[in-house]
Every structure is written in C-alpha cells, then in structure tokens.
C-alpha positions as a Markdown table, in Angstrom:
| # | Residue | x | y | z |
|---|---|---|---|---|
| 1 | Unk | -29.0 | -38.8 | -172.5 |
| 2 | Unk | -30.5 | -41.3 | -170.3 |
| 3 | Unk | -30.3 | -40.6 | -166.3 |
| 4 | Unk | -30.7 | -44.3 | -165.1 |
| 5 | Unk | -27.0 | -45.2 | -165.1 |
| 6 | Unk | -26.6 | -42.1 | -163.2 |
| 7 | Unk | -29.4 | -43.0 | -160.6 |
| 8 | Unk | -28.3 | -46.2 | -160.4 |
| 9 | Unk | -25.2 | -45.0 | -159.0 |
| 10 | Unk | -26.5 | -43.0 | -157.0 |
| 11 | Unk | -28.8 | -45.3 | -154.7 |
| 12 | Unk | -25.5 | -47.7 | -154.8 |
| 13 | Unk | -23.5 | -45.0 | -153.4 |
| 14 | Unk | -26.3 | -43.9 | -151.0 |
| 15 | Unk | -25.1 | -45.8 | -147.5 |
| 16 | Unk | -21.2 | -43.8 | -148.8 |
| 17 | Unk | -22.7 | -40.6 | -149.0 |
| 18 | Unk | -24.7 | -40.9 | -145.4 |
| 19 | Unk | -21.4 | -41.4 | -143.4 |
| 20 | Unk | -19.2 | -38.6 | -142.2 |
| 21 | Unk | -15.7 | -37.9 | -143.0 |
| 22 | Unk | -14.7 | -39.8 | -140.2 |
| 23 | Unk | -16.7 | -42.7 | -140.7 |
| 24 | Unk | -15.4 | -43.0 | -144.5 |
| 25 | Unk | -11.5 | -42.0 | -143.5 |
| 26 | Unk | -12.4 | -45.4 | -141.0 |
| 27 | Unk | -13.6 | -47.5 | -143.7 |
| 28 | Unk | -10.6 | -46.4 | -145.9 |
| 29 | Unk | -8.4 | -47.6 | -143.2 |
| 30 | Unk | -10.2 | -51.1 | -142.5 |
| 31 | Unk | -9.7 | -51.3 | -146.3 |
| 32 | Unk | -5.7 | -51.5 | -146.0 |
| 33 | Unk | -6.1 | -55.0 | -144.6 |
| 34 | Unk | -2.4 | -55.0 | -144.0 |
| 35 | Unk | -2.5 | -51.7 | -141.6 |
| 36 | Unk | -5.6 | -52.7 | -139.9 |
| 37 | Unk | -4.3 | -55.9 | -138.9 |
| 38 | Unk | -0.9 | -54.4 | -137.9 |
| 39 | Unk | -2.9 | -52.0 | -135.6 |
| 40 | Unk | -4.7 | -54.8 | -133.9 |
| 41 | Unk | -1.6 | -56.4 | -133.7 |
| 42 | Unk | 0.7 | -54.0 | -132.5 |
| 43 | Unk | -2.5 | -53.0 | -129.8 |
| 44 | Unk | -2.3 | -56.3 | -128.9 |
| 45 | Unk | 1.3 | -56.3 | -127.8 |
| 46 | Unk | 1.3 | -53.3 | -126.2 |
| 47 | Unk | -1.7 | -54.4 | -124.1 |
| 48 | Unk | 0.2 | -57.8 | -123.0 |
| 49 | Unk | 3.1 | -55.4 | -121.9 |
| 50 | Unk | 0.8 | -53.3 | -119.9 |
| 51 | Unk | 0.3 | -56.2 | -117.8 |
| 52 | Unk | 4.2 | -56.7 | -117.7 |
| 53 | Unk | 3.9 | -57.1 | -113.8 |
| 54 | Unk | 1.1 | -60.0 | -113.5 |
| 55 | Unk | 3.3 | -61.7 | -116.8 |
| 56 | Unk | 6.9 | -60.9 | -115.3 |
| 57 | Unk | 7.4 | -61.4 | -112.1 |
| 58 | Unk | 9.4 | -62.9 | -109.5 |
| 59 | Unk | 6.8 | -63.3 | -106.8 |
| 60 | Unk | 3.3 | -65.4 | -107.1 |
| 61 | Unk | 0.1 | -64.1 | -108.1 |
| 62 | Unk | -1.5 | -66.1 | -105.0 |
| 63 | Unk | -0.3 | -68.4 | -102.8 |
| 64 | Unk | -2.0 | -70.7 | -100.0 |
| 65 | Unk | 0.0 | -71.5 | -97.0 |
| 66 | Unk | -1.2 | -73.4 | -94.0 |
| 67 | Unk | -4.9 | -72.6 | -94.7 |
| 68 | Unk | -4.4 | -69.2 | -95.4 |
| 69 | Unk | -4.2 | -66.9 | -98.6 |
| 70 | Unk | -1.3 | -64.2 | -99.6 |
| 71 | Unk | -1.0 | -61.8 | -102.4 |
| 72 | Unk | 2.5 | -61.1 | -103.0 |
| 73 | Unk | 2.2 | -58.8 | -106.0 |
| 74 | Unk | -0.1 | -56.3 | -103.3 |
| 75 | Unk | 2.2 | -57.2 | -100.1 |
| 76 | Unk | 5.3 | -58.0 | -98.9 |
| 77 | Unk | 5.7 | -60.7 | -96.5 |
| 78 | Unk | 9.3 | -61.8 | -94.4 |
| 79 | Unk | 10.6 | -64.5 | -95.6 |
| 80 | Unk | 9.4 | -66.3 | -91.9 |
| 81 | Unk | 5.6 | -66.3 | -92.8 |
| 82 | Unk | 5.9 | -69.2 | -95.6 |
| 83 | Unk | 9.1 | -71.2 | -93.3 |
| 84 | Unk | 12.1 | -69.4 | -94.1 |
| 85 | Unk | 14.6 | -68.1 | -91.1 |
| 86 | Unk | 15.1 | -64.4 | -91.7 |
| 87 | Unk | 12.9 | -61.8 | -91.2 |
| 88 | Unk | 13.9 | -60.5 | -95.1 |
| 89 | Unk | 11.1 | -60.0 | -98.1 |
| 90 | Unk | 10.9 | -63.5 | -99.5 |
| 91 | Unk | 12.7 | -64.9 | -102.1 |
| 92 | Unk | 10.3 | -66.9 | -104.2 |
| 93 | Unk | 12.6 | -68.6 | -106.4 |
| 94 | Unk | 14.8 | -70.0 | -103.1 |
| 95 | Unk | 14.1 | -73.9 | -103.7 |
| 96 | Unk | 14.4 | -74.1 | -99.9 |
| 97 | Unk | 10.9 | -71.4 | -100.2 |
| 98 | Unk | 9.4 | -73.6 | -103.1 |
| 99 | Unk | 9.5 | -76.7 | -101.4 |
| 100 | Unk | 7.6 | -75.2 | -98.5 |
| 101 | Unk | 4.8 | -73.7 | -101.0 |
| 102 | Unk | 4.4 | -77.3 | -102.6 |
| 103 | Unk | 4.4 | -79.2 | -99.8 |
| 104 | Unk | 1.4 | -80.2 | -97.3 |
| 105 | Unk | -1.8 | -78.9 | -99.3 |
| 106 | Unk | 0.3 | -75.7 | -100.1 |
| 107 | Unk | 0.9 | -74.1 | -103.4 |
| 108 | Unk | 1.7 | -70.8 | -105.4 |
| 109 | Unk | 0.5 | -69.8 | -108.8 |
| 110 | Unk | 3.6 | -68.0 | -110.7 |
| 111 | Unk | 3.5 | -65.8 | -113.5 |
| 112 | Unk | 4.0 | -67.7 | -116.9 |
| 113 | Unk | 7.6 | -65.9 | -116.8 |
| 114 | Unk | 8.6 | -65.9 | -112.8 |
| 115 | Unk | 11.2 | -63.3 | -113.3 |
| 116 | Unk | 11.0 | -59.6 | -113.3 |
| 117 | Unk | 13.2 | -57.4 | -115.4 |
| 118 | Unk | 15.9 | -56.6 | -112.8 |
| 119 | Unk | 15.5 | -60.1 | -111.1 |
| 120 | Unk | 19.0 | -62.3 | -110.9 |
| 121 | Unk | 19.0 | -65.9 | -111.8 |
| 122 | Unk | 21.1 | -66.8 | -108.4 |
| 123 | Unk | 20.3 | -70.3 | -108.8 |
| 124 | Unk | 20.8 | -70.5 | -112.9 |
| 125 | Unk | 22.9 | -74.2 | -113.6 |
| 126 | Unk | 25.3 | -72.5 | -116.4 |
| 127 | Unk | 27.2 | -69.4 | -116.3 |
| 128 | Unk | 25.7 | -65.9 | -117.4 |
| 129 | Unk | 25.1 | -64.8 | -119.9 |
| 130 | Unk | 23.0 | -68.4 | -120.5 |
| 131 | Unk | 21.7 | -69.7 | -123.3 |
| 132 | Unk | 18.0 | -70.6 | -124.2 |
| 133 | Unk | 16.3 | -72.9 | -121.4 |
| 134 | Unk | 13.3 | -74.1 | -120.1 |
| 135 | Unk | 14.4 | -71.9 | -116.9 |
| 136 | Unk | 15.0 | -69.2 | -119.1 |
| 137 | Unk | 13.5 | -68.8 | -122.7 |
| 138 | Unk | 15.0 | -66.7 | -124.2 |
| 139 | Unk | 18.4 | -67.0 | -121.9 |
| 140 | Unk | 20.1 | -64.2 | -119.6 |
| 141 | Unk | 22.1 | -61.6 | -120.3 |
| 142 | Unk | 25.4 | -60.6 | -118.3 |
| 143 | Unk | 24.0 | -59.9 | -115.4 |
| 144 | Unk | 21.8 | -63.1 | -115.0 |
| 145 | Unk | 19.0 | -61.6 | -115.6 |
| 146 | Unk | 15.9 | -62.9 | -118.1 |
| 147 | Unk | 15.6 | -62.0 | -121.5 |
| 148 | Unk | 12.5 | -62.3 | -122.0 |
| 149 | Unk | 11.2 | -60.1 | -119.2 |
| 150 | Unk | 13.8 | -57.1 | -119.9 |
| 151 | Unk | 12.1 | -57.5 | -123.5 |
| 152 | Unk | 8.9 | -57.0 | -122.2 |
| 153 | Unk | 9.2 | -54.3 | -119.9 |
| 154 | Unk | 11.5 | -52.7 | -122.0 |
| 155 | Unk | 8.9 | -52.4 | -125.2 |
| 156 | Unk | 6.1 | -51.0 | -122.7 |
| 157 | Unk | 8.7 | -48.6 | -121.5 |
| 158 | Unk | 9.8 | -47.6 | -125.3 |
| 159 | Unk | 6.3 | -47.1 | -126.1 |
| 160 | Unk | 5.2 | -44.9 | -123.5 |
| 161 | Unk | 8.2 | -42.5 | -124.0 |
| 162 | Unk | 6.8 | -42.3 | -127.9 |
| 163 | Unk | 3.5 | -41.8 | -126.7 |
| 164 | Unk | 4.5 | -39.3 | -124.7 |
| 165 | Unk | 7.2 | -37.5 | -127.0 |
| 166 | Unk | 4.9 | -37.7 | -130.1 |
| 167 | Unk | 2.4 | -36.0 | -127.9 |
| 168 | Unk | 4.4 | -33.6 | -126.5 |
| 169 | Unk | 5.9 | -32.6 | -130.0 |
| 170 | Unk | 2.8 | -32.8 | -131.5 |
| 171 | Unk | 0.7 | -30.5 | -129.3 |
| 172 | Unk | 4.2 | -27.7 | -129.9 |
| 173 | Unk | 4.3 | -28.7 | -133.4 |
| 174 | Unk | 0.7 | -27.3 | -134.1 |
| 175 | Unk | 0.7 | -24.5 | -131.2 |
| 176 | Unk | 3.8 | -23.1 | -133.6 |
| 177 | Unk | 2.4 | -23.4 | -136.9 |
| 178 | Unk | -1.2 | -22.6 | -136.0 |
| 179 | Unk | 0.7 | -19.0 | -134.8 |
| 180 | Unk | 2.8 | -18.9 | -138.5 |
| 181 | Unk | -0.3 | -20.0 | -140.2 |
| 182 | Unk | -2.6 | -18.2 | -139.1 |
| 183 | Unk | -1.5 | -14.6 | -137.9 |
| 184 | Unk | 0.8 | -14.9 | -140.8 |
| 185 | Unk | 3.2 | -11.2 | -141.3 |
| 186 | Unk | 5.1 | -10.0 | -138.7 |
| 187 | Unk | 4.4 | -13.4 | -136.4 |
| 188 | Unk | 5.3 | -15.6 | -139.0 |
| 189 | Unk | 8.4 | -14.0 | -139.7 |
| 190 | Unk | 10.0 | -13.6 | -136.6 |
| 191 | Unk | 8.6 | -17.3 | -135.6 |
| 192 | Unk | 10.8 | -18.8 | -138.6 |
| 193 | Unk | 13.8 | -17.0 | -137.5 |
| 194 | Unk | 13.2 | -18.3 | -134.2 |
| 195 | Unk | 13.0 | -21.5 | -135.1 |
| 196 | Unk | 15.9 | -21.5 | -137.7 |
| 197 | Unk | 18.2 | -20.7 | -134.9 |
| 198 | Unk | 16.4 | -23.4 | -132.4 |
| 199 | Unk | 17.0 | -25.9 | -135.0 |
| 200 | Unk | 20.4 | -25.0 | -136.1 |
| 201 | Unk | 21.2 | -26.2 | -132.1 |
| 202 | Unk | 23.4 | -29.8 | -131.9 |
| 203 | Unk | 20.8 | -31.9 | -130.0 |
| 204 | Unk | 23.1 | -34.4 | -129.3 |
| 205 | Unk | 25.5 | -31.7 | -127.7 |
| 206 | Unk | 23.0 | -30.5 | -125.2 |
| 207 | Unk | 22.2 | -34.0 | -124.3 |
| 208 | Unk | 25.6 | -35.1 | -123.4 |
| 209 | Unk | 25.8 | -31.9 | -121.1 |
| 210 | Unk | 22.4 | -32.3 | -119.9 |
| 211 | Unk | 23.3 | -35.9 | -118.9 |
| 212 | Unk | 26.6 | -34.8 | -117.2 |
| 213 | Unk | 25.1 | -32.6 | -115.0 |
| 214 | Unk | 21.2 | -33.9 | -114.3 |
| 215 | Unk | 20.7 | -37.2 | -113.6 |
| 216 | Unk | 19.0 | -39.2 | -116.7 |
| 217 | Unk | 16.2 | -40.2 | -116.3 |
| 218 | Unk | 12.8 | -40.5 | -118.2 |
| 219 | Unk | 11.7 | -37.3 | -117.5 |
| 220 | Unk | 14.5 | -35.4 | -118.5 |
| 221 | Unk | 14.8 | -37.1 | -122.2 |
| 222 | Unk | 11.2 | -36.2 | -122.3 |
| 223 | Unk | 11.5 | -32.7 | -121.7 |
| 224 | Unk | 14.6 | -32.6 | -124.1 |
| 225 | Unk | 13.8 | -34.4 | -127.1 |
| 226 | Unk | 10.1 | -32.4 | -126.6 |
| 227 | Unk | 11.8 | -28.8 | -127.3 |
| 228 | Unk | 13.3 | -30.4 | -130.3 |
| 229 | Unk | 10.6 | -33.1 | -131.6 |
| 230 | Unk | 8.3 | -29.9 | -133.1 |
| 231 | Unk | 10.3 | -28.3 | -135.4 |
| 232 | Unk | 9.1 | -30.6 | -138.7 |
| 233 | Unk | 5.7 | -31.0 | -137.7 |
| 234 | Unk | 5.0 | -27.0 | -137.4 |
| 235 | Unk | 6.4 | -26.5 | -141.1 |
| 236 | Unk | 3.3 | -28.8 | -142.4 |
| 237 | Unk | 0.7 | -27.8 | -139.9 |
| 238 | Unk | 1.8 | -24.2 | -141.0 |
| 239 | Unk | 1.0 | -24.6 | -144.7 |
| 240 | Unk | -2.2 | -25.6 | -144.1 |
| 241 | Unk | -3.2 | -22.8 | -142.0 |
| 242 | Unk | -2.1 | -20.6 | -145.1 |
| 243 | Unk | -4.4 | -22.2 | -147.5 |
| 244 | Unk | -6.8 | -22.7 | -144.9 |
| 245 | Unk | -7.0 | -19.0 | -144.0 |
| 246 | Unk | -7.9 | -18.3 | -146.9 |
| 247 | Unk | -11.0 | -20.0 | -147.4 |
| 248 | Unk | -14.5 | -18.8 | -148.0 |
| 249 | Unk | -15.7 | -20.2 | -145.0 |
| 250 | Unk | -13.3 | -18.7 | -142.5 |
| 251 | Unk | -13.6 | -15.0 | -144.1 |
| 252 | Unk | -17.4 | -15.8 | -143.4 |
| 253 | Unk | -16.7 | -16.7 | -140.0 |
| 254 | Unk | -14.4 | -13.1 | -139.1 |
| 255 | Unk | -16.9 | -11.2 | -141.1 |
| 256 | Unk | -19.9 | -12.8 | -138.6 |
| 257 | Unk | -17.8 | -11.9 | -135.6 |
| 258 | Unk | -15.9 | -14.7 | -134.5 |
| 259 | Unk | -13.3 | -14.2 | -132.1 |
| 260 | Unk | -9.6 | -15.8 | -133.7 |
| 261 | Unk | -9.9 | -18.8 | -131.1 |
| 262 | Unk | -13.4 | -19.8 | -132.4 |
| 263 | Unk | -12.2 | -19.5 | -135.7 |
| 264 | Unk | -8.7 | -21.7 | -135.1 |
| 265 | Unk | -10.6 | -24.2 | -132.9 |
| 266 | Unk | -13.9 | -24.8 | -134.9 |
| 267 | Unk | -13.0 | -23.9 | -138.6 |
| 268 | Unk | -9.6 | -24.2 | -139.3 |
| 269 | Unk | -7.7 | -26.7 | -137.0 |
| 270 | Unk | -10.1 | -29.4 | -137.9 |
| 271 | Unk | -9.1 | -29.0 | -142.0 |
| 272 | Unk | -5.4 | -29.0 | -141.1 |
| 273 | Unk | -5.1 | -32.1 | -138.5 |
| 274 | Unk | -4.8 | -34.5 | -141.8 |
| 275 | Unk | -0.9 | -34.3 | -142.2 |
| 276 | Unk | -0.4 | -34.4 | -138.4 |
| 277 | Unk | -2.5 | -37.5 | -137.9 |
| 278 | Unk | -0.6 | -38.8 | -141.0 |
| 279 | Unk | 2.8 | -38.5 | -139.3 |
| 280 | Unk | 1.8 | -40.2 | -135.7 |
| 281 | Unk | 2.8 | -43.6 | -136.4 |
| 282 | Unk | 6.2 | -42.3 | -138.5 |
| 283 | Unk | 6.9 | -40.3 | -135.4 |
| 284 | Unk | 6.2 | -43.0 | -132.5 |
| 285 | Unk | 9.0 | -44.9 | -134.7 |
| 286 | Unk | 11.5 | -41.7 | -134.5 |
| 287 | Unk | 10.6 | -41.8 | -131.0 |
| 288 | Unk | 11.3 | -45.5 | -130.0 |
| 289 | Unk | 14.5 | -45.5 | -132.4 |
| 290 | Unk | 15.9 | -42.5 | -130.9 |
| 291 | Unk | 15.2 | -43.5 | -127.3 |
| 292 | Unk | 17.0 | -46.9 | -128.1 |
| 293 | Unk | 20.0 | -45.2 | -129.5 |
| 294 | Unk | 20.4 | -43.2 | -127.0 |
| 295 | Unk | 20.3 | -46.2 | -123.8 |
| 296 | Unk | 22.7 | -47.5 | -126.8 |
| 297 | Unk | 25.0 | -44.9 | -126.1 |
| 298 | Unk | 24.4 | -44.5 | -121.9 |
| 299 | Unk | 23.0 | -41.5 | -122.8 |
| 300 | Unk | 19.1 | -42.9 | -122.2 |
| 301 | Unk | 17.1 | -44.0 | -118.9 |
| 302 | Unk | 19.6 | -45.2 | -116.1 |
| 303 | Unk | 20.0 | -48.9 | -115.0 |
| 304 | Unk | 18.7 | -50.9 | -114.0 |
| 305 | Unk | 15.7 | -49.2 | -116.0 |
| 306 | Unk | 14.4 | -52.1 | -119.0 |
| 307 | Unk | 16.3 | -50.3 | -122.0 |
| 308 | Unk | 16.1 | -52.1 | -125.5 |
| 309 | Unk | 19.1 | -49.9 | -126.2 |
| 310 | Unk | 21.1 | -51.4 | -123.3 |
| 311 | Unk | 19.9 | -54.9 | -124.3 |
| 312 | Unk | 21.7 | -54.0 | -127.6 |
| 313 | Unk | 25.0 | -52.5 | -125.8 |
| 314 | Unk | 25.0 | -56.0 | -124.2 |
| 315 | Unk | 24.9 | -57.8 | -127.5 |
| 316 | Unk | 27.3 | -55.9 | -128.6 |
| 317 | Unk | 29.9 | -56.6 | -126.1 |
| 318 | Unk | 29.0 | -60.6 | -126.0 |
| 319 | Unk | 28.9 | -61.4 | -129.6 |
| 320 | Unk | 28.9 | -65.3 | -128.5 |
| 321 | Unk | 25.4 | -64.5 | -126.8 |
| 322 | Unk | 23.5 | -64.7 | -130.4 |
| 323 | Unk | 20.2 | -64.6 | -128.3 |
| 324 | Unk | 20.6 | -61.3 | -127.4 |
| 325 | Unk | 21.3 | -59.8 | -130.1 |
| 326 | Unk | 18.2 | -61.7 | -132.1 |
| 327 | Unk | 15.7 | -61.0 | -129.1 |
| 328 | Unk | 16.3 | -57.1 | -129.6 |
| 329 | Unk | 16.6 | -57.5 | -133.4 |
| 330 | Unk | 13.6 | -58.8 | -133.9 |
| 331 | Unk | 11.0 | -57.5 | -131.4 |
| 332 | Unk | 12.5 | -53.5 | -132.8 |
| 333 | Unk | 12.2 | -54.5 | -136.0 |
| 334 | Unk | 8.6 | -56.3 | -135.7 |
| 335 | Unk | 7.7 | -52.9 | -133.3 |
| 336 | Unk | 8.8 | -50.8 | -136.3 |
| 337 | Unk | 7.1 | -52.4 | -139.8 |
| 338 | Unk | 4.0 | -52.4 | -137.5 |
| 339 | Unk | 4.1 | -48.4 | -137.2 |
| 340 | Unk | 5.0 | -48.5 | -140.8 |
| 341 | Unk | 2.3 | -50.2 | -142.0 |
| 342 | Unk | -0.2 | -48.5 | -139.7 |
| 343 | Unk | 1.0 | -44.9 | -141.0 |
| 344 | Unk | 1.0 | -46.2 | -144.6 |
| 345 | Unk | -2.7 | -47.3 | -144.0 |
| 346 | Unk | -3.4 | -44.1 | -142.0 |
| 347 | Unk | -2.1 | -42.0 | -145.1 |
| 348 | Unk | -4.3 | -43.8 | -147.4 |
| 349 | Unk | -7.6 | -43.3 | -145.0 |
| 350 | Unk | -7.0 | -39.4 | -144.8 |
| 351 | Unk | -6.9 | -39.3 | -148.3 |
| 352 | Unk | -10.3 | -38.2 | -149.6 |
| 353 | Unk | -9.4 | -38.6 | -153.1 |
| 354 | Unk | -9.4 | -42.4 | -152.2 |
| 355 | Unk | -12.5 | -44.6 | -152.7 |
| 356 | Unk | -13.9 | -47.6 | -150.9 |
| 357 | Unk | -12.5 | -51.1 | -152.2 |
C-alpha cells in the first residue's frame, strides 16, 4: 500500500492541523457565510444604536451663535443665550429659535433624526398619531412622538437587558450545574429537588406582585427574570460535567494534587462551555422577546422608557396607524433571524465533527 496519497493529505492539511481549537471553531463560523454576515450585521446595528444620542436627538450637535460656539448635547443653555425671552432650557425645534440659528452667519448642525425618544412634535402640521413625512419618517405615535427614534432607542435598550439577562443566567446556569456535575451524590440530589420546586414557581405570578408593589423598572426585571433564566442552561452544563468528570485527564489531575477549583477552572469547564456558547444567541432572543411581552403587557420598564413592547400596545390600540405596527414588526423580526442565524452558525463552528468548506 502506497503512503503518498496519505502524505499528500497530510501537508494539505498541515496549515488545519497548526491552529487551535479556537482558531478552527473561528474558521468553521466564517464558513456559514449566512451567520457571519448576520453577526456583522446585527453588530452593526447595535453599534448605530449605541450612538442613539448623537443620531436622536432634539438638540444640535454644535451650534455658532454671534461668533461664539455651544455644545448642547454636553450643556444646557436658557433659552435667552441664542434670542429667546425666557430663561427656560431651549427648545430647538421652536421655529421662532431656528430662525435665530440661521440667520446672520449663524447656524446649528442637527442630528440626521432631530427628535429624541420622549420628544413631542408640538409643531407637527397633522394630528397624532401622523403618518410618514419628511418631518417625521417613519410618523408619530399617540403621543406625538417619533417613530423612528423610539425604535432606536428602544432596540439598544432591548439589547442590553439580553446582554445582561443572558449573562446573568448564564453565569447561575453553570455555577448550578458545575455543583450537580461535578460533586455529583448527595449535592446533586438535593440541588435537583431544589430546582424542581424553583421551577415549578408561576413566573408570571410573581411578576405581577413584584410590579404591584416595587416600582418597575430595569433593574428589577433583571433581577427577576435572572433567578429564573438558569434553570435550562444548568441541566446541559450539568451533563457535561458527568461525562467530563470522568475523564482520564481529570482523574490525573486529583491524583497529582489538584485542588477541585483548579480542576473545575482549568480542566473541566473549558470542555463543557460548548453547549452554553451554543445557546447565547437563542437566549439573547428569549430575552428580547420576553422583555417585549412584558412592556406589552405594562408589566416591563415604565414610561416614558423606549419599549418595543409599548410601541406594539400602541399599534394595537390604533389599527389605522399601519406604521406602527410595521416599524415594530419588522425591526423584531429582522433583530430575531439575525440571532437565529448567528446561533445556527455558532452551533456548526463548535462542532468539531465539522470540517472546513
């Protein structure tokens, strides 16, 4: 039998065979063009909504009035320093206030959207909520305020609270399993008792009592979905510690001396992150769905707090206002095949069985 095919292959899987795991699980993930484009893309957004206040906002980036410079965005000036009559913060979208920042060498530079997300339309030539317009782009809702912006700082808000709750859950979900998994016995039983009973709790129950007596806010939601987002992670991330305590490796590592954090930390956690980085994406979309039912329901962040839950209660009660309820349509459903397609591609790149296209 001649060895040449099999050298061949060799020295054409060479560069392969030099990379780490990581490198290849990040070439297996550029290779699902369709989830490596969706994360550029969905990066993308969530960067332009991390500048939501220089693209959304209701007072000028810069402004030059009688040979000198203001930055509203850092400072608020009365309303007196660029002509007006009161000693109020400035209205920049008062024509009366325009006029005097385009007149006589003096100008403003506005966002691309000069409305913030609570910002009235006082001066809005049709009745609210309005349609489409060049004032407006994507219209107003009930309350005469911009579509657009709400949308905007309502997707960096729903973001951030997945970030945060798939964190939050995440970091429990493993603390809990790595504890089943690991210890196993005694500490393994009593743990899935414990969380039996925590799960058998009506989440939505303690929310509505929560809400009636704390105020909601962000932090609150955070807190409670947190106790409850860790409960199907820990099942997975405690199978693999059973399989992974087992290993040849790890009973070499306890018979060398090594305490049981070196032995979590260094051998076994980093063998058993695969299905909990699998997951991230399909549980940022839990997160964002379950925060927008929730603002659905009054239930979420209070007014007048960006809420593409509240954008959908307003669609809801003004079926006439179709652009409301095909902003909010569109931008969660966009938000959500992204995530898809990201965790879809993430799954493939973790799997080692996998080869390079």
């Amino acid at each position: 039998m001649s060895t040449v095919p099999i050298a061949s292959a060799l020295r054409n899987d060479a560069p392969a065979l030099a990379r780490s795991p990581a490198q290849l699980a990040w070439a297996r993930f550029k290779s699902q063009r369709l989830g490596y484009v969706s994360l550029w893309i969905f990066g993308f957004l969530f960067g332009l909504s991390l500048l939501a206040p220089v693209l959304c906002n209701d007072k000028p980036l810069l402004v030059r009035y009688e040979g000198r410079w203001y930055m509203p965005l850092l400072h608020t000036y009365p309303e007196t320093t660029f002509g007006g009559d009161f000693h109020t913060p400035t209205d920049y979208l008062d024509p009366l206030i325009r006029k005097h920042l385009s007149q006589g060498g003096n100008f403003a530079i506005f966002p691309p959207v000069p409305y913030r997300y609570d910002t009235i339309n006082y001066y809005a030539t049709q009745p609210n909520p309005a349609p489409p317009s060049a004032q407006n782009w994507l219209g107003t809702d009930d309350g005469g305020r911009d579509v657009l912006s709400r949308l905007v700082y309502g997707f960096r808000v729903s973001v951030l609270f997945a970030l945060a709750l798939t964190l939050s859950g995440t970091l429990l979900g493993v603390v809990m399993g790595a504890i089943q998994g690991y210890f196993a016995g005694r500490a393994d039983l009593t743990l899935q008792r414990v969380t039996e009973v925590w799960g058998a709790m009506p989440e939505l129950y303690l929310l509505i009592i929560f809400a009636s007596i704390f105020a909601p806010s962000f932090l609150l939601l955070l807190v409670l979905l947190s106790l409850f987002g860790w409960l199907g992670l820990s099942d997975y991330v405690r199978a693999e510690f059973l399989r992974n305590r087992q290993m040849d490796y790890v009973r070499a590592a306890r018979a060398l001396g090594a305490s049981h954090w070196q032995i979590v930390t260094r051998h076994i956690l980093p063998n058993s992150l695969t299905p909990v980085l699998t997951f991230l994406p399909f549980r940022m979309s839990g997160a964002i769905l379950a925060l927008t039912s929730l603002d659905f329901l009054g239930l979420g962040v209070p007014p007048p707090a960006p809420s593409l839950g509240e954008m959908l209660a307003q669609a809801k009660g003004n079926l006439d206002a179709w652009w409301l309820s095909i902003s909010v349509f569109i931008t969660l459903v966009l938000t959500l095949l992204l995530l898809t397609f990201i965790g879809e591609a993430l799954r493939t790149a973790l799997d080692p069985r996998r080869g390079l296209r």
